[in-house]
Backbone as a ProteinNet text record, in pm:
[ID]
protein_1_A
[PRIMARY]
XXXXXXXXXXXXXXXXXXXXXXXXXXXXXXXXXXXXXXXXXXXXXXXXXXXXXXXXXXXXXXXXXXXXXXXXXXXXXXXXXXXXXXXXXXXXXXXXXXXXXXXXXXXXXXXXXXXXXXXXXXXXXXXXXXXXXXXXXXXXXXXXXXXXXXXXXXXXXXXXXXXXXXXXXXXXXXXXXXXXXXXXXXXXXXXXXXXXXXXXXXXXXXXXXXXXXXXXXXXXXXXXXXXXXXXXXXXXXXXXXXXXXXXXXXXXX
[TERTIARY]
-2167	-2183.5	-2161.7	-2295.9	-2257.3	-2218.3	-2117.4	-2094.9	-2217.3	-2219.2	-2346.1	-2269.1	-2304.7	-2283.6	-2212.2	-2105.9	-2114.1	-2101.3	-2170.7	-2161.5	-2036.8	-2085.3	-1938.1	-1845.6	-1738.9	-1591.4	-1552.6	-1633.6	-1600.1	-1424.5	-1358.9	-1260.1	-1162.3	-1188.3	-1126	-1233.3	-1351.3	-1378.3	-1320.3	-1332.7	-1278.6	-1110.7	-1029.1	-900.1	-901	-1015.6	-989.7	-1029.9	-1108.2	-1146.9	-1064.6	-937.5	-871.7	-732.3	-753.6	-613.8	-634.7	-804.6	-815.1	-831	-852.2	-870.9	-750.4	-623.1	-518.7	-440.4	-502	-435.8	-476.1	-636.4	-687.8	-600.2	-621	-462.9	-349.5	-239.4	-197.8	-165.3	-266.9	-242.2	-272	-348.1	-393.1	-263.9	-165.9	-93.7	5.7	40.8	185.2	111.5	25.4	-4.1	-18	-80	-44	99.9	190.9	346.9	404.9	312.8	394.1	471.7	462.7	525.8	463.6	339.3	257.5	325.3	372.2	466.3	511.4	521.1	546.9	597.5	756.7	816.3	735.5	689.7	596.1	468.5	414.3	365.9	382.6	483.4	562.2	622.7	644.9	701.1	579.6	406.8	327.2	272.8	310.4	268.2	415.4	485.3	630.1	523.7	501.5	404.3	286.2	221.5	123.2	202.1	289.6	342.6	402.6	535.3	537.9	419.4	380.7	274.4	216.7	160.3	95.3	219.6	291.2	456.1	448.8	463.7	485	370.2	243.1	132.6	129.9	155.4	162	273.1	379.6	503.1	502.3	476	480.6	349.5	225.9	135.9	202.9	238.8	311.2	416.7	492.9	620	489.4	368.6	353.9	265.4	212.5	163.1	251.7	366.6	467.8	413.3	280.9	167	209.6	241.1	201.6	69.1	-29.8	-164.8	-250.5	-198	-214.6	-191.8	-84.2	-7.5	-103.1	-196.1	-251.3	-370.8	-478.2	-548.2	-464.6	-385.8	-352.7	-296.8	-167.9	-87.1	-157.1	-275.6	-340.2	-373	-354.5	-462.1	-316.3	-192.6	-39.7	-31.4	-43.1	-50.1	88.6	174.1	323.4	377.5	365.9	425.6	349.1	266.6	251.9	328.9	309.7	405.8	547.8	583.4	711.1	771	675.1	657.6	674.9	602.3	543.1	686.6	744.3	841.2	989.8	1006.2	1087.7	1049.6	900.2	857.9	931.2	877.3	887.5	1037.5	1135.9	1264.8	1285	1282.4	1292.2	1281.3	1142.6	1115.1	1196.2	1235.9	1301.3	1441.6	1482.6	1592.1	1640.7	1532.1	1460.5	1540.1	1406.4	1418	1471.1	1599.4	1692.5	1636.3	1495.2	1424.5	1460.2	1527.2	1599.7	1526	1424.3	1314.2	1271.7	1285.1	1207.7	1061.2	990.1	852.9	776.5	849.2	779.5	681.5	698.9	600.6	447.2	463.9	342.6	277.7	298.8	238.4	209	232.7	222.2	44.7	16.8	-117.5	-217.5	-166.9	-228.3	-270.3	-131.4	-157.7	-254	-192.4	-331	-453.6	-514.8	-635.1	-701	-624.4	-628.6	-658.6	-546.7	-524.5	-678.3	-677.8	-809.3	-918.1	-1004.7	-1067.6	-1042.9	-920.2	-882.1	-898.3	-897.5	-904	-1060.2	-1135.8	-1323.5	-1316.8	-1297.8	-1282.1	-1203.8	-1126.2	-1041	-1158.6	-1212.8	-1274.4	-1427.9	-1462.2	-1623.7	-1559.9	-1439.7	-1455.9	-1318.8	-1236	-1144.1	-1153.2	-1097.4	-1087.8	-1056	-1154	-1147	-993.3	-1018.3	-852.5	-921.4	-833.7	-830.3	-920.1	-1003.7	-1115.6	-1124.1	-1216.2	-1214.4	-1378.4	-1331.1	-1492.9	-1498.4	-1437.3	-1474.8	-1642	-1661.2	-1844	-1828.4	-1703.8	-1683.1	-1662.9	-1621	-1592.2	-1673	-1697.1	-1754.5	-1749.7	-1837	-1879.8	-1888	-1801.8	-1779.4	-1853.1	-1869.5	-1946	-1817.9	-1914.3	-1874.4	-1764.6	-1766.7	-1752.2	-1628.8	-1567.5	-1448.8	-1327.5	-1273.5	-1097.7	-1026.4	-985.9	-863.6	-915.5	-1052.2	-1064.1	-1127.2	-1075.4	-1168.3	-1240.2	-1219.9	-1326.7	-1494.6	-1456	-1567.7	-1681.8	-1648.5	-1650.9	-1747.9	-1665.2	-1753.3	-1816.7	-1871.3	-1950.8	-1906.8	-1757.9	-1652	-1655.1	-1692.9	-1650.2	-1511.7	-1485	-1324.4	-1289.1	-1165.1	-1112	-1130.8	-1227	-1244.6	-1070.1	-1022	-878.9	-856.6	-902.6	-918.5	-1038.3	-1116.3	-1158.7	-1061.9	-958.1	-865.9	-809.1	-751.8	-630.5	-752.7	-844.3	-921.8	-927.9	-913.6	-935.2	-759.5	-690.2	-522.1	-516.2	-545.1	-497.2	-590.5	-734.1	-768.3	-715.1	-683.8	-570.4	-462.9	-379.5	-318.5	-294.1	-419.9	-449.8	-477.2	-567.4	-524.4	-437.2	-371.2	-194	-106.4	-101.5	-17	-49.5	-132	-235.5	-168	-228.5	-151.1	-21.6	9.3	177.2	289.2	226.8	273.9	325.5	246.5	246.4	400.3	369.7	493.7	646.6	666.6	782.9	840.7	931.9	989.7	1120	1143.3	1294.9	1261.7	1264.5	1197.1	1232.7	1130.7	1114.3	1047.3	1065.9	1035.2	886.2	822.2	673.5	642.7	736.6	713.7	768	933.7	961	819.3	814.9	688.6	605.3	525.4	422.3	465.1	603	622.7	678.7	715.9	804.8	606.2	547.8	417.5	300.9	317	206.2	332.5	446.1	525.2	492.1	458.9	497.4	335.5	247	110.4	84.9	119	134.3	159.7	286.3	346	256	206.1	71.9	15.1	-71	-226.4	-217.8	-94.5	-74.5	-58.5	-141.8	-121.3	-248.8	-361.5	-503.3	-516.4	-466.3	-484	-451	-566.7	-560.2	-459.9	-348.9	-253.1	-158.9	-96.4	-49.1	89.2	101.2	215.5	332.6	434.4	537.9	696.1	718.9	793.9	796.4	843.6	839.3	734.9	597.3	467.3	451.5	523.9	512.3	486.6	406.7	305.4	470.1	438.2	515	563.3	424.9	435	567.9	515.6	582.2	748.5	785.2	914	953.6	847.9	888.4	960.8	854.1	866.2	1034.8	1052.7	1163.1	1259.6	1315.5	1443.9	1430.4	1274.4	1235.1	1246.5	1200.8	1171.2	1310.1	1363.5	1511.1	1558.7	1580.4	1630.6	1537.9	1420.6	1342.3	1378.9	1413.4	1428.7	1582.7	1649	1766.8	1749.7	1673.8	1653.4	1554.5	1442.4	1389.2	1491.1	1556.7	1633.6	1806.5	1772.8	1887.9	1801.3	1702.5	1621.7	1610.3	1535.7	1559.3	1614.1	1744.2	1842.5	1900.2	1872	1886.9	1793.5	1698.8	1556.6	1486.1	1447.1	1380.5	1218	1213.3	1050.1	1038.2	1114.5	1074.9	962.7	932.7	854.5	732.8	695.5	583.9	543	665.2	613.4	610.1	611.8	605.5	733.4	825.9	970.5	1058.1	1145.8	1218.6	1298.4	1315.4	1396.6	1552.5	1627.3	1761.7	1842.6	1969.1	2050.5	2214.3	2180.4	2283.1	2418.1	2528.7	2636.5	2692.1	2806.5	2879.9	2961.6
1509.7	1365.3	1331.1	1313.1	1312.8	1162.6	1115.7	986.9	976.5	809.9	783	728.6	764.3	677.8	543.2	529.3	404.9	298.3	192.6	126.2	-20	-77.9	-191.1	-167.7	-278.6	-209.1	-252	-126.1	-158.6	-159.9	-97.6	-75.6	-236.7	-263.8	-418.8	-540.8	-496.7	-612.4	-593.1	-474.4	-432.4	-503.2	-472.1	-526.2	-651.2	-720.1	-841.8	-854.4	-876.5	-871.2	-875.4	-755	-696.1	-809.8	-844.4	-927.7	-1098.1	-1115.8	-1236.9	-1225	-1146.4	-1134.2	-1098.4	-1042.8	-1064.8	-1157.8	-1292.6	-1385.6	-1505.4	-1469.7	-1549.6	-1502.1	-1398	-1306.2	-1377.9	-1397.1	-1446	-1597	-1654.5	-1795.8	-1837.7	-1761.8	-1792.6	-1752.3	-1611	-1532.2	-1669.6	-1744.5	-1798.9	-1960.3	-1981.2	-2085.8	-2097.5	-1964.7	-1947.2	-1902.9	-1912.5	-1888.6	-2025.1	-2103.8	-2283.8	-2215.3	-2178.8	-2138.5	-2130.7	-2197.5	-2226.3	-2352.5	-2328.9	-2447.7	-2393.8	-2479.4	-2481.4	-2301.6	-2350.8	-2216.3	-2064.1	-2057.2	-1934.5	-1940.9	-2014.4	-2026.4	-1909.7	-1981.3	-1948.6	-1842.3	-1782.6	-1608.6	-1548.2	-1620	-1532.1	-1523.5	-1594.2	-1627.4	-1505.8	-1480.5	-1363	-1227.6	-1233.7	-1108	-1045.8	-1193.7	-1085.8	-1060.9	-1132.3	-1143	-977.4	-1026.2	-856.6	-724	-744.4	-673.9	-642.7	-689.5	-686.9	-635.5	-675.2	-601.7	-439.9	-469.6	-324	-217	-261.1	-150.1	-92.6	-180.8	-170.2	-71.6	-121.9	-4.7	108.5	117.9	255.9	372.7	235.6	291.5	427.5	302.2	339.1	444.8	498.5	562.1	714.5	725	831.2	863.2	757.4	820.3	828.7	690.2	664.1	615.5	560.2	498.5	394.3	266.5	155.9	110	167.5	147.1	151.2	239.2	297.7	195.1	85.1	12.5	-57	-131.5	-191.1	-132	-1.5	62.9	182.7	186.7	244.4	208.8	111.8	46.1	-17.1	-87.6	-143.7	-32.6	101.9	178.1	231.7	170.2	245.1	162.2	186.2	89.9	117.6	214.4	237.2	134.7	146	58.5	-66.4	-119.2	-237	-280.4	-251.3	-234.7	-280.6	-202.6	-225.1	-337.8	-360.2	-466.7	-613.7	-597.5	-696.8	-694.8	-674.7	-672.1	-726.8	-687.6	-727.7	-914.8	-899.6	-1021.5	-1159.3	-1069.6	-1205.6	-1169	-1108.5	-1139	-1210.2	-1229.7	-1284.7	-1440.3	-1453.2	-1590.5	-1682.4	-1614.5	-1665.7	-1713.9	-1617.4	-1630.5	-1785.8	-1751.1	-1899.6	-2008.1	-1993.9	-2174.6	-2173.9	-2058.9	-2040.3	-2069.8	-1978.8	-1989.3	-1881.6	-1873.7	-1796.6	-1743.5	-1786.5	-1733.1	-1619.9	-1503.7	-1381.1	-1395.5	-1325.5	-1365.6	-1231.8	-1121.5	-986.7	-959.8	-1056.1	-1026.6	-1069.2	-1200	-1262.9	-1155.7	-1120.7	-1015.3	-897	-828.9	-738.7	-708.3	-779.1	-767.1	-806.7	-907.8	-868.8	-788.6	-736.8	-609.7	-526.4	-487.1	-387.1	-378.7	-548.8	-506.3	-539.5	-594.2	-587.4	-493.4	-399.7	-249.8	-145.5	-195.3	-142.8	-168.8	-277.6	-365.2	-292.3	-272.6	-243	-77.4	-56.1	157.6	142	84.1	109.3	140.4	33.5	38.5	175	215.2	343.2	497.2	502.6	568.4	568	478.3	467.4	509	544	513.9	638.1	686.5	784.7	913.8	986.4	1119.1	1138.1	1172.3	1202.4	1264.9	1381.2	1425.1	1610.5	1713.9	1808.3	1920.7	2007.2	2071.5	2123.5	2059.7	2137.4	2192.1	2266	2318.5	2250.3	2136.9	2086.3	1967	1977.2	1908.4	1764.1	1692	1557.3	1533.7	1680.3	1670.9	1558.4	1551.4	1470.9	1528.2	1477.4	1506.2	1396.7	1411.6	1299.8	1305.8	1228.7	1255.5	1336.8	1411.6	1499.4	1403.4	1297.9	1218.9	1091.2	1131.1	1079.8	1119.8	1041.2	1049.4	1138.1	1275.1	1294.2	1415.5	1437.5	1510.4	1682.6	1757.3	1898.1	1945.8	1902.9	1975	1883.2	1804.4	1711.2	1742	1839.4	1890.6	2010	2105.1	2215.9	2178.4	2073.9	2034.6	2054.6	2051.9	2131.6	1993.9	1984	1934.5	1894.5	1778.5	1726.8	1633.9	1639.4	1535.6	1396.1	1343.1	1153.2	1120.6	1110.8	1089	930.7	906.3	677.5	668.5	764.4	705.2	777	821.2	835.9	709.9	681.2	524.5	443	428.9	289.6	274.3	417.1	406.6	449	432.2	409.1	260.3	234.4	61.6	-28.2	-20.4	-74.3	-20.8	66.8	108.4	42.7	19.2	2.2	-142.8	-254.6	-385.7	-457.1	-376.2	-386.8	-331.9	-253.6	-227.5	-350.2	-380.9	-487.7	-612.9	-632	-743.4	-759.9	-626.9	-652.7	-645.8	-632.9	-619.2	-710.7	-820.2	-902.9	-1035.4	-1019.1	-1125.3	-1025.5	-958.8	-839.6	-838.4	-825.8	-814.1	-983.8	-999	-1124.4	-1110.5	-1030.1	-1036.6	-1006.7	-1125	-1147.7	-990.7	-985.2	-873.3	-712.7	-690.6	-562.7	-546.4	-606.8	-585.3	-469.7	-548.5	-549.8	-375.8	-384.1	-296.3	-147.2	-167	-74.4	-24.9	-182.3	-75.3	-55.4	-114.9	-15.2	161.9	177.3	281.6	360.7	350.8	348.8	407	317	334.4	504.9	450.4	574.3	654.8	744.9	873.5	892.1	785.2	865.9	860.9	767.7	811.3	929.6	990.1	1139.4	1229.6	1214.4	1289.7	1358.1	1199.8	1210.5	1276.5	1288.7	1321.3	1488.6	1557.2	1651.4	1717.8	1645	1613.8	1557.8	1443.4	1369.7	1504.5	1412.8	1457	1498.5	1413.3	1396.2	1536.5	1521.8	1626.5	1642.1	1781.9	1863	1893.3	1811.6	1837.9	1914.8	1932.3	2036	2075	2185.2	2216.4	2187.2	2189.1	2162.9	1997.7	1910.3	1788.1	1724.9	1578	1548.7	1434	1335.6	1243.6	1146.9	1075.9	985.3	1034.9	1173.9	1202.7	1216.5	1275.6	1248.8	1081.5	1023.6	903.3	817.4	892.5	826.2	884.6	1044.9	1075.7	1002.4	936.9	808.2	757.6	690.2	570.5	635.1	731.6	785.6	774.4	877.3	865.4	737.4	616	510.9	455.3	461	394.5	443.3	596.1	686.9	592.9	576.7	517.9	403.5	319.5	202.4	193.6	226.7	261.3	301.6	401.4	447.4	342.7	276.4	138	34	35.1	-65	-13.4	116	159.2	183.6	203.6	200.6	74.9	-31.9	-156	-231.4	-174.5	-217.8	-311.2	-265.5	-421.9	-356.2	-234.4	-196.3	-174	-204.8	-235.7	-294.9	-363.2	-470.4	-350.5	-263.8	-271.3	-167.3	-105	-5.1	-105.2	-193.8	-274.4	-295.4	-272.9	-286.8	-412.4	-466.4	-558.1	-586	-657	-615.1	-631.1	-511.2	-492.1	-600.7	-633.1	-708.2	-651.9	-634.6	-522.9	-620.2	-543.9	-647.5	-541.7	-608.3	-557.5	-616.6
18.7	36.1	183.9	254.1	377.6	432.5	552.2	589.1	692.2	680.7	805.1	931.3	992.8	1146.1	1157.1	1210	1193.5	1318.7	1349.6	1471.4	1483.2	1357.8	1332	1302.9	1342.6	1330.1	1203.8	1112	932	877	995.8	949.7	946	1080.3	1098.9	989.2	978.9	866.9	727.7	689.1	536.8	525.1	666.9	675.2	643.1	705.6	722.9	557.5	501.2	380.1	286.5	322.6	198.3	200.9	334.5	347.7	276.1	292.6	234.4	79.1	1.1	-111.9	-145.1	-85.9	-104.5	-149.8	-33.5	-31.9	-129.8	-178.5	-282.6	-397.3	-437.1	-548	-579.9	-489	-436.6	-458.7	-431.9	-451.7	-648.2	-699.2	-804	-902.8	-836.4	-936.8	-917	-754.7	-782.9	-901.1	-920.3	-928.8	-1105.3	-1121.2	-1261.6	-1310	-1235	-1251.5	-1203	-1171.1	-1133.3	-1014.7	-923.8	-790.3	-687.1	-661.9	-517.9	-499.1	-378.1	-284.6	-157.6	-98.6	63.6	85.6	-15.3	42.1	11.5	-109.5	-102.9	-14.3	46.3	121.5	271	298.4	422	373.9	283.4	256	268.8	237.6	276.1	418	502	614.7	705.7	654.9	674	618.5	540.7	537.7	594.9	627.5	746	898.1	924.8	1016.7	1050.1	967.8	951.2	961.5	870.6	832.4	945.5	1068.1	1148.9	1300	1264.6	1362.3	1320.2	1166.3	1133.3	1140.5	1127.5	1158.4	1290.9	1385.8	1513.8	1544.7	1530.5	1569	1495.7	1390.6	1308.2	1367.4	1447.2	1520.9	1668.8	1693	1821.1	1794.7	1741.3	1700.7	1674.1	1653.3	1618.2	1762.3	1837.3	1959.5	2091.9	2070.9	2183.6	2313.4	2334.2	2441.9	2386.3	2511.6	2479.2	2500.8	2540.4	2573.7	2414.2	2324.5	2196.2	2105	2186.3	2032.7	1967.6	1973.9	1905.8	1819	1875.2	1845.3	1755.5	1752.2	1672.4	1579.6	1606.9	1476.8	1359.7	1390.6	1281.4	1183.7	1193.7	1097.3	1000.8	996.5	963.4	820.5	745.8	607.5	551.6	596.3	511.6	634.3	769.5	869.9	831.8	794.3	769.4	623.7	546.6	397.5	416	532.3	518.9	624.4	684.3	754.5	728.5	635.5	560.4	458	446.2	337.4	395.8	501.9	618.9	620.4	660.1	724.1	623.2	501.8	380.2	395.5	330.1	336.4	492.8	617.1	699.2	695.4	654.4	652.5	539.1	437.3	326.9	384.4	446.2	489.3	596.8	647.6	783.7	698.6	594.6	512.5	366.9	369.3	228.5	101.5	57	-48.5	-102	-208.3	-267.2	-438.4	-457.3	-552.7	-537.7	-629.4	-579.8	-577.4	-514.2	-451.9	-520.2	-528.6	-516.3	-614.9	-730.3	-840.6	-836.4	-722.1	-708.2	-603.9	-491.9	-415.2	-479.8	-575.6	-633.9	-642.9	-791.4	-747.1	-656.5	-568.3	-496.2	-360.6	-328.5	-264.8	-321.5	-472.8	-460	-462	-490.8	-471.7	-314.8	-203.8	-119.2	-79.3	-81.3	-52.3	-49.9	-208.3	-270.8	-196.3	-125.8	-62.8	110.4	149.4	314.7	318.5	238.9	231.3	195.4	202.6	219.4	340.2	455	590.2	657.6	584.9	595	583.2	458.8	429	494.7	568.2	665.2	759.6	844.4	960	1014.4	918.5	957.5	913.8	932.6	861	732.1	692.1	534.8	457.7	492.5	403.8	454.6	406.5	413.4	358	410.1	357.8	215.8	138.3	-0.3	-36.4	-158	-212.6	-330.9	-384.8	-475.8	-455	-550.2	-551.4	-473.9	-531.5	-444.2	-287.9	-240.5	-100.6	-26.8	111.5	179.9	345.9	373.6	527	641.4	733.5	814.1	919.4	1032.4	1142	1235.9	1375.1	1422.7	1529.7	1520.4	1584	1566.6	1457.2	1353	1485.9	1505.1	1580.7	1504.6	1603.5	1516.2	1370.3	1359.9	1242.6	1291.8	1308.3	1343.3	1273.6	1126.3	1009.9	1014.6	1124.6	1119.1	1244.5	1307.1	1401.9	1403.4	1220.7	1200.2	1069.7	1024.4	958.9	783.3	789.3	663.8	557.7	403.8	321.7	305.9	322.2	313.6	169.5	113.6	37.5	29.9	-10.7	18	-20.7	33.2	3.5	-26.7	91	91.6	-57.6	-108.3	-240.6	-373	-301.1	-428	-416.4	-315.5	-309.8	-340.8	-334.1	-391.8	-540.8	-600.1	-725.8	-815.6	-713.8	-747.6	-755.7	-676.6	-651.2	-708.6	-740	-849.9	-970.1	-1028.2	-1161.1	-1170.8	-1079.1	-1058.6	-1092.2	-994.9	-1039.2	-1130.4	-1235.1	-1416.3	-1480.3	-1418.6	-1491.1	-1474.9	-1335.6	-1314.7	-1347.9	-1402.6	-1425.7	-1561.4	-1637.9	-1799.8	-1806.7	-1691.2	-1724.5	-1704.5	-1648.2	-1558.3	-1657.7	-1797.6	-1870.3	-2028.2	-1964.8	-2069.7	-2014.5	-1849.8	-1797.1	-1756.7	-1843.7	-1804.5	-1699.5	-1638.2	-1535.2	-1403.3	-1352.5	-1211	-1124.7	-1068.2	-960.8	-1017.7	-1169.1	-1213.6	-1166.7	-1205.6	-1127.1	-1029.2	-925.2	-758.1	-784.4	-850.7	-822.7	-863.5	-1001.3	-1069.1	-981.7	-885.3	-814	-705.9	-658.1	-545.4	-552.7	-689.5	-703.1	-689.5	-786.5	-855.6	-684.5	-648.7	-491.3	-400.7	-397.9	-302.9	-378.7	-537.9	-573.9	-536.9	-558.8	-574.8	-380.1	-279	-192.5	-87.5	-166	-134.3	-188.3	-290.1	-358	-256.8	-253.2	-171.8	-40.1	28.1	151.1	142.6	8.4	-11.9	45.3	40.4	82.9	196.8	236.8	401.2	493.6	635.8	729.2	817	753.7	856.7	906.3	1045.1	1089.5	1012.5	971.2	869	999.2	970.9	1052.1	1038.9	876.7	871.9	717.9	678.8	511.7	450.2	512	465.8	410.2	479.8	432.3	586.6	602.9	672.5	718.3	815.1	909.2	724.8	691.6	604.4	467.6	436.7	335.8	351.4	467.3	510.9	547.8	554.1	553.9	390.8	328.6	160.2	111.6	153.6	90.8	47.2	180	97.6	-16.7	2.5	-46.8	-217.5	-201.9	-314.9	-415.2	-335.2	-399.8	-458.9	-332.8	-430.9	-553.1	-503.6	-647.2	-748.1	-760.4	-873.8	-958	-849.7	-891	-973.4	-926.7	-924.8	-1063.9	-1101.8	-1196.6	-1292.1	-1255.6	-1345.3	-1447.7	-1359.8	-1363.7	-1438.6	-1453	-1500	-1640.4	-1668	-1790.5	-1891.3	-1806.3	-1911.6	-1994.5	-1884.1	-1931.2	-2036.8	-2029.4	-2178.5	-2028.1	-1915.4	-1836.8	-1876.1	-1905.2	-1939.6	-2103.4	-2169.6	-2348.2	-2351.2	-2330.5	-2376.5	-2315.3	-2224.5	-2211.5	-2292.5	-2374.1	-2485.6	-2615.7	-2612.4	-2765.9	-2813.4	-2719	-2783.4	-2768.2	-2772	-2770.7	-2633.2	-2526.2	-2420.4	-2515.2	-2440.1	-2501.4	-2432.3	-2478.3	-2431.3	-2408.3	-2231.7	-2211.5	-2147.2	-2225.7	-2156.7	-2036.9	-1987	-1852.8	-1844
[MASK]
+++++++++++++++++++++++++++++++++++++++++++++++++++++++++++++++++++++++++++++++++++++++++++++++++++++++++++++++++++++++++++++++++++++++++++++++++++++++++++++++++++++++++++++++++++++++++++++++++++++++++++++++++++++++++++++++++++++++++++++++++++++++++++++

């Protein structure tokens, strides 16, 4: 499957794209939850903010050019993530809105996500050489890719995350009307996006920096850990019953 040429900057329109269909998401999820108002507003206006801090520096931290920061940071989606996560707790903090927010962003990150990894996939390095039939062929001419170079079948890796995060967007979609205890959502697909994250980076391009694991994946490790915790604190408590058909339990302390 060979890639074509590309002359527009598909990657910054798809962004732009993914961030507005985000934000249509977004407005519809708080609105069907009676929670579009000023202050969620302004927790989403903390998220691109962030978001756009954090792509940038997480950019920068892997080239260390400030000439780099901007051409590069935009393409950091765990540095924007976490960015963006910063941003909104920040702004909350500003104007003491004390509502958790995380459930309404949920879906629509992912189909944002889903929507901003097209632009990913026209325009970067595919993922790591395979002989499977799906592989793909990039131009010789891709930043950053050598298999593109010797004309090598690679991993569409950005069309695995497109088809995570749309899954993902009708999971959370049906699920959203099942979990009644503010925040489980958020937590789900964030635990949910880090494991298949660490995955995929099994396939990405990216440079392997120690114990056969890539920058990102040593990045996830922590993360990983506490979610495990954290998931694991939730379960025990009945906060995911309901999405097996069960009853939420009623745990004392």
């Amino acid at each position: 499957m060979p890639y074509r040429e590309m002359t527009m900057p598909y990657h910054e329109i798809f962004v732009g794209l993914g961030v507005f269909v985000a934000s249509v998401v977004f407005v519809r999820e708080a609105r069907r939850r009676g929670a579009l108002n000023e202050q969620s507003l302004i927790a989403v206006t903390g998220a691109l903010v962030g978001g756009a801090i954090g792509m940038r520096l997480a950019g920068w931290l892997e080239t260390r050019d400030l000439q780099d920061l901007w051409l590069y940071g935009s393409r950091s989606i765990l540095g924007g993530l976490t960015g963006a996560y910063v941003g909104v707790l920040a702004a909350k903090k500003i104007i003491g809105y004390k509502e958790r927010t995380g459930d309404l962003f949920a879906p629509a990150v992912a189909l944002g996500m889903a929507v901003g990894r097209i632009g990913c996939h026209l325009t970067e390095a595919p993922g790591r050489p395979t002989d499977l039939p799906w592989g793909v062929h990039a131009p010789p001419t891709t930043p950053e890719c050598p298999g593109c170079l010797t004309g090598q079948a690679m991993h569409p890796s950005f069309v695995y995350e497109i088809i995570f995060q749309l899954a993902a967007f009708v999971a959370l979609t049906w699920a959203r009307k099942r979990l009644t205890r503010p925040g489980e959502l958020f937590t789900l697909y964030v635990a949910g996006y880090a494991v298949f994250r660490f995955l995929v980076e099994f396939v990405r391009a990216n440079e392997i920096l120690w114990l056969d694991l890539t920058g990102p994946q040593w990045f996830l490790v922590p993360g990983l850990l506490l979610l495990a915790i954290r998931l694991g604190y939730g379960w025990r408590r009945g906060y995911y019953d309901a999405l097996f058909g069960r009853p939420e339990r009623k745990v004392t302390t």
